[in-house]
Steps between C-alpha positions, in 0.01 A plus 500: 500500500827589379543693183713275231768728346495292177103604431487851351148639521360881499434523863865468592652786287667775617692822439823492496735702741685832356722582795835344510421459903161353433660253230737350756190358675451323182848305505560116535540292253841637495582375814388140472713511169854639671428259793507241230803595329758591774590148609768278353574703217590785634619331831720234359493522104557904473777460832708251269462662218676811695781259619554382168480838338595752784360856419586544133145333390295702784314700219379173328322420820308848555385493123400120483252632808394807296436378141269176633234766676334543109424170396321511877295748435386409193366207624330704807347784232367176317318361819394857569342539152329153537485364782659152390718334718849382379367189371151557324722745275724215432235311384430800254819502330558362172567152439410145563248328724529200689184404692336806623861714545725627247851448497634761743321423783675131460835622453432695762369222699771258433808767553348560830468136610907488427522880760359236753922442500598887546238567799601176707860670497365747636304327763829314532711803551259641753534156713879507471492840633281387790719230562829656515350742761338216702655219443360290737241388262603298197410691144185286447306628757598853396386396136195353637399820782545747188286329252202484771568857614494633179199277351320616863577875374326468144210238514271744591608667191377857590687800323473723749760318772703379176581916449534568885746268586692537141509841594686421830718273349566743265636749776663248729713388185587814384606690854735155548633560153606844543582410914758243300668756262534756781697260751687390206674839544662396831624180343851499233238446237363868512295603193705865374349700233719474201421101529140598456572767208703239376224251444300781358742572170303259302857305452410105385873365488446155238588244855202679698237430109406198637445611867309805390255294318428275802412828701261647229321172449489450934384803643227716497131379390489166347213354307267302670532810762396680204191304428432499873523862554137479305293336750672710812354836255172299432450399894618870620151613287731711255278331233183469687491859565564587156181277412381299168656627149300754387429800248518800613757785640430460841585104521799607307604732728433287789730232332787791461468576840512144623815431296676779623484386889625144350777667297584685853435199660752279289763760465529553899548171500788477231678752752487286764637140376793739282644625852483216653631279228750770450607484857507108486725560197724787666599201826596231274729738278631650793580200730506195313647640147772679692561140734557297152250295569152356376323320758183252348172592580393529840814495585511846422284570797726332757778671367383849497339429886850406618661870385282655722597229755835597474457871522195533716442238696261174509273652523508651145517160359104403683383887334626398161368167545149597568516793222587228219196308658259786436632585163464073383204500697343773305549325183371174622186662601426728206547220262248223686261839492563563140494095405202405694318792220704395220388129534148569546460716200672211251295234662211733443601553143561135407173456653556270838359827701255765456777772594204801533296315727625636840471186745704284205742736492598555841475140559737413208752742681446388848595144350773607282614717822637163669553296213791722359709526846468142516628392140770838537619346837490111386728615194741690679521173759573296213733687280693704721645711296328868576725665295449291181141488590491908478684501194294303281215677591685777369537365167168424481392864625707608199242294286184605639634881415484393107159463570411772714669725177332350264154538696571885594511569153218349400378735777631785372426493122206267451281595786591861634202738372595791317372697852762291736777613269831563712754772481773447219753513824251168636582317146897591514551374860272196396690416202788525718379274732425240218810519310712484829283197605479290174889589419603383862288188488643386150875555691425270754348246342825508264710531763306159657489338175 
């Protein structure tokens, strides 16, 4: 019978590795997480944001990836420590009840019933790309294909084909990134170093205030990829390995060890999603910034195809059709595999599910696996409006942050032992992450107001 990840007994712990080589065979979570978070906002918001902009805010985009990566792994050292997923430590937190859940798991619950809007953009955005390359069949039956593709992909809801194929979306979307900025060098649009340096002067001119806001609050990790970063840590056996909380040096160093393959683990993946949002960033400052122009959404897609077009041939506009494909794709798929979890545990917490009992579990995601296409799909169909759709799921993202901060600290100062202490460098870059996160989220939600 298989072994459930979310059960830690004594029989399953194990030492952690010491090599840096040995550690690597350890990695994953990380890529589930940058498959989830390289899709529309880096795609679409981050290339706007770049024709808006042009290079003079580039260095707000590399350090809104950078600063994010703390409140992360706090949230990974707590599951570590614990063994709690995202939600039973929500239920911990201070504050009221109502029914068997406290309030953040309903805030929670509620703020991701609105994100239903954000995803079905996306799922919207990856049938308008289908249909502009084959346009023979009309966009619902694109909408339609993807949702049963992707629900077909995750029912099964096992962790181990969830990693592989992030992993290859992961390098399919990042070799078409960088295949993208190098043609752009036989195009009028070429990308020359002092543009770069340029964008790297930490200049914020007061027009490009507003702009550089939008990018901090857009890219990188957001929060409910936060939150579901713990389960993808819990279900690679980080946890499980590490065993039940216990007294003792060796458990403690076991724990250590554990948390340094997850800090590894996370930070690889920060790398990844900053070049490639970076690179995202770098085509929309170089060719639609220096065109005057702003195109809306998905838009931006058709526009940036039809340079290549020009330059290269027809044939470039298919490539760059099917690389913005993988890189929505991703997204679409890492966030059913991340909600499917993230359901479960709240209906297990409010009580309609016994979340640790194995066969509930996977039979709550299996359901959840085609009920989420279907409503995603059905909303797009009726609204119509993917770039709206994205946006307020945005807004909302911004939201669930507040209480991602406000649980990480509770992490950090109400239930890290004295043992699990990190480095005063860990608390700078964490307070760092919080200030940056809280100050940015009280901006927009001016800004909006």
């Amino acid at each position: 019978m298989k072994q459930d990840p979310y059960l830690l007994t004594q029989d399953r712990i194990a030492a952690p590795p010491v090599r840096f080589r040995d550690k690597l065979k350890y990695l994953g979570p990380g890529f589930v997480l940058s498959a989830s978070i390289v899709g529309s906002g880096e795609l679409i918001a981050t290339t706007t944001l770049g024709a808006e902009a042009g290079f003079i805010t580039f260095w707000v985009i590399i350090i809104s990836c950078l600063v994010k990566v703390a409140v992360q792994l706090e949230f990974g050292r707590h599951t570590i420590m614990t063994g709690e997923t995202a939600m039973q430590a929500f239920n911990r937190l201070p504050g009221p009840r109502f029914g068997k859940a406290k309030w953040p798991i309903w805030v929670f619950f509620f703020l991701m019933v609105v994100k239903i809007l954000q995803v079905g953009g996306i799922l919207g955005g990856v049938a308008i790309i289908l249909h502009l390359t084959f346009p023979a069949l009309p966009l619902w039956i694109w909408v339609s294909l993807i949702a049963i593709v992707v629900s077909l992909m995750i029912f099964r809801g096992y962790y181990s084909f969830i990693e592989k194929f992030s992993l290859i979306m992961i390098a399919v979307f990042t070799i078409f990134t960088f295949i993208s900025l190098f043609f752009l060098n036989g195009t009028p649009y070429a990308i020359q170093w002092e543009d770069v340096q340029a964008g790297l002067g930490f200049n914020l001119p007061k027009e490009a205030v507003a702009v550089a806001f939008g990018a901090f609050g857009i890219t990188g990790v957001g929060g409910d990829e936060i939150i579901a970063y713990t389960y993808w840590c819990l279900e690679k056996g980080y946890a499980a390995k590490t065993g039940p909380s216990e007294d003792g040096v060796d458990y403690q160093n076991r724990a250590k060890g554990w948390m340094n393959v997850m800090y590894l683990d996370a930070i690889l993946a920060m790398v990844v999603y900053t070049l490639v949002t970076a690179a995202f960033y770098l085509l929309g400052a170089a060719v639609l910034h220096a065109q005057g122009e702003v195109p809306e959404g998905y838009q931006m897609v058709e526009t940036l195809s039809s340079l290549y077009t020009e330059t290269l041939g027809a044939g470039a506009k298919t490539a760059f059709m099917l690389g913005s494909f993988i890189v929505l794709f991703s997204t679409l798929f890492a966030a059913l595999a991340g909600w499917t979890r993230q359901f479960s545990d709240i209906f297990g917490q409010i009580g309609w599910i016994d979340f640790f009992d194995l066969k509930q579990r996977q039979r709550s995601i299996a359901v959840l696996a085609w009920v989420f296409p279907v409503l995603w799909g059905a909303f797009f169909l009726f609204i119509e409006m993917p770039v709206f759709m994205v946006l307020t799921g945005g807004i909302v993202g911004s939201l669930i942050l507040f209480l991602v901060v406000f649980a990480a600290l509770h992490f950090r100062y109400r239930e890290t032992p004295a043992y699990f202490q990190p480095s005063r460098m860990y608390d700078i870059f964490f307070w760092l992450s919080i200030v940056s996160i809280v100050s940015v989220g009280i901006y927009g939600i001016a800004k909006l107001l």
